[in-house]
C-alpha beads as a LAMMPS data file, in Angstrom:
LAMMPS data file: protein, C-alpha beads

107 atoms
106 bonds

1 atom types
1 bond types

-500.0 500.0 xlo xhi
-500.0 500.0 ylo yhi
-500.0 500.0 zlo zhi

Masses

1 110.0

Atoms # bond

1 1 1 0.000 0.000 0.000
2 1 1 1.276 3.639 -0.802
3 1 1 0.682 5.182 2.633
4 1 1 2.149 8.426 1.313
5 1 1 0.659 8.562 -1.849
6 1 1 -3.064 7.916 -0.316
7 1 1 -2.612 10.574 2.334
8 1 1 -1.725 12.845 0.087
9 1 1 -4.643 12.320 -2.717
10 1 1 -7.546 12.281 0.485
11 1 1 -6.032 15.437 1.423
12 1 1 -5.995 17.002 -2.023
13 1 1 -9.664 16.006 -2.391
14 1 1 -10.504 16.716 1.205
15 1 1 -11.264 13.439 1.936
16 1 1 -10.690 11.781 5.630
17 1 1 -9.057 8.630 6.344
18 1 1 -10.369 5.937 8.973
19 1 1 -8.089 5.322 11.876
20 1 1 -10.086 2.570 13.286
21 1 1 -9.982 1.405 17.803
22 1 1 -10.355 -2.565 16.531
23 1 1 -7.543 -2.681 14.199
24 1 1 -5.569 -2.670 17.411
25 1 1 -7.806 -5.207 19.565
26 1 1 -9.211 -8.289 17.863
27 1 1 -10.243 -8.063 13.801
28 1 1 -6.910 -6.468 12.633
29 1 1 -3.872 -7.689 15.357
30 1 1 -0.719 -6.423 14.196
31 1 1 -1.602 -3.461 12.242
32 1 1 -0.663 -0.658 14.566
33 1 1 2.320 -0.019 12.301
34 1 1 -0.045 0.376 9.628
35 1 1 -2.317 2.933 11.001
36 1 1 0.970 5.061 12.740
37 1 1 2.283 5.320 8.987
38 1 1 -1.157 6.264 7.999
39 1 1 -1.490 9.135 11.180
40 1 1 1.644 10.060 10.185
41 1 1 1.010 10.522 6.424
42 1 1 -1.948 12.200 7.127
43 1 1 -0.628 14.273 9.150
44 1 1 2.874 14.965 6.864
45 1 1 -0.262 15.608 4.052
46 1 1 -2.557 18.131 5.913
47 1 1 -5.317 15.955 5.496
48 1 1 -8.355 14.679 8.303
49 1 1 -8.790 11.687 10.317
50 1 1 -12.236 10.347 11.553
51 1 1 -11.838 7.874 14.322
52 1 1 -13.923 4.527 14.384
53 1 1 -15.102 1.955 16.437
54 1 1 -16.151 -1.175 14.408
55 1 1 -18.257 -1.734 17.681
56 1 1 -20.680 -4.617 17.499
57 1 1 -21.677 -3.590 21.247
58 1 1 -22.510 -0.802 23.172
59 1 1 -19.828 -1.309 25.493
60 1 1 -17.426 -0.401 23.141
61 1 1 -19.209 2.081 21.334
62 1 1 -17.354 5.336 20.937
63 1 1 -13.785 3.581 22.403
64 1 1 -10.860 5.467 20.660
65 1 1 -8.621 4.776 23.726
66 1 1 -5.944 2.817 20.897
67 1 1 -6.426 5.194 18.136
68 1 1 -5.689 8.492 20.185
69 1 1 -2.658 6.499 21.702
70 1 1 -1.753 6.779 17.898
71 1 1 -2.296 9.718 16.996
72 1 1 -0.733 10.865 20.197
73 1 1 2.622 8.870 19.112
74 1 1 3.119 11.018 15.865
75 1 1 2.000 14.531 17.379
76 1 1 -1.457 14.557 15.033
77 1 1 -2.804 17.742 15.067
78 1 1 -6.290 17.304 16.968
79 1 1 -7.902 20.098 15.042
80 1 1 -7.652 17.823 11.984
81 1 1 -9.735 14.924 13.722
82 1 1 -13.213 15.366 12.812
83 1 1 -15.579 13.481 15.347
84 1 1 -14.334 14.840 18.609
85 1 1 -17.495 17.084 18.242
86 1 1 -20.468 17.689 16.328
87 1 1 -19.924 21.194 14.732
88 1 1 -16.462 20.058 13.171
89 1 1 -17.547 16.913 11.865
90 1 1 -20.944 19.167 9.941
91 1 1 -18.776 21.787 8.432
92 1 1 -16.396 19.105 7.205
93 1 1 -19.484 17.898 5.325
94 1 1 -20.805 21.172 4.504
95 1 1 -17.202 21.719 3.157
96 1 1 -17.661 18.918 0.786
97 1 1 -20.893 20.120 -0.644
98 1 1 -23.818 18.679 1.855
99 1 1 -26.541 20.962 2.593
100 1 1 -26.775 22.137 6.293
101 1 1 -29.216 20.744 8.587
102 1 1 -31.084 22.931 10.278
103 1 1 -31.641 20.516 12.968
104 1 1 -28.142 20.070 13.808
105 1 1 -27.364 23.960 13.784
106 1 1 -27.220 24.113 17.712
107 1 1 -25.420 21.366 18.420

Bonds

1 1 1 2
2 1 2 3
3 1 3 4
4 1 4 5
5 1 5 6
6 1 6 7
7 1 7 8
8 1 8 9
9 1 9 10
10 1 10 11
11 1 11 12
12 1 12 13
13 1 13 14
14 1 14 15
15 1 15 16
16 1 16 17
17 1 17 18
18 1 18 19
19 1 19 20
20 1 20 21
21 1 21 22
22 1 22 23
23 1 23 24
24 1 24 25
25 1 25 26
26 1 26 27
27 1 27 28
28 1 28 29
29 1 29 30
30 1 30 31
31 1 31 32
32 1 32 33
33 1 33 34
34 1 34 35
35 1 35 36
36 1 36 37
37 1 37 38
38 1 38 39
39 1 39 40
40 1 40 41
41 1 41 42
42 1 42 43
43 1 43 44
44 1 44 45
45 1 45 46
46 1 46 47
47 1 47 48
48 1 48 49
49 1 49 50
50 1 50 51
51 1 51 52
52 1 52 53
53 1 53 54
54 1 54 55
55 1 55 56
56 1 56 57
57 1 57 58
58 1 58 59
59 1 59 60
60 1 60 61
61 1 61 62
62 1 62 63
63 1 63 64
64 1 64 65
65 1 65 66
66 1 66 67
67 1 67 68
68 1 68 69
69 1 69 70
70 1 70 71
71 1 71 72
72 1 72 73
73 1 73 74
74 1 74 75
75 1 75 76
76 1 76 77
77 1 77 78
78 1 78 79
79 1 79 80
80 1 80 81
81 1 81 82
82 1 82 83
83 1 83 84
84 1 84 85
85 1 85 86
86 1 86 87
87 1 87 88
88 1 88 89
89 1 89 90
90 1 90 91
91 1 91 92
92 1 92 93
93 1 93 94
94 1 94 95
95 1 95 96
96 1 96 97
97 1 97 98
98 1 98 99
99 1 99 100
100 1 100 101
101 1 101 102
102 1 102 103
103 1 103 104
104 1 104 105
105 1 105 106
106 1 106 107
């Protein structure tokens, strides 16, 4: 995989890469070195990072204990993570062309 070359073509076309919490617990084992180069290109590239879950329960909904260790590891600027809150994560989308929702404007 071209780490470098990926990061740099989702940032171009502000587009965000998954850094995904089970990739370091049970489905992917071993691919932490994978998803620091990735944090890392990402970051090198200026591009985003949304942070996932893969949770099939609730009690691990929402757990991005492993991924912020990453992104910790290689400095990752936090203002380029999009779901630590609402309004970030909506005005990446409204960035990319979705229509605001009116519903969501006070969140």
């Amino acid at each position: 995989m071209e780490v470098k070359a990926i990061a740099q073509a989702a940032a171009k076309h502000h587009v965000a890469l998954e850094i995904n919490n089970s990739s370091f617990l049970h489905s992917r084992k071993g691919s932490e070195d994978n998803c620091r180069a990735v944090a890392a290109a990402v970051r090198d590239a200026g591009g985003w990072v949304a942070l996932g879950s893969d949770s099939h329960t609730a009690f691990t909904l929402g757990d991005f204990t492993e991924c912020r260790k990453i992104l910790d590891a290689v400095s990752f600027p936090e203002d380029r993570i999009l779901n630590v809150s609402p309004q970030r994560l909506l005005a990446f989308l409204e960035s990319r062309g979705m229509a605001p929702v009116p519903e969501f404007a006070e969140l």
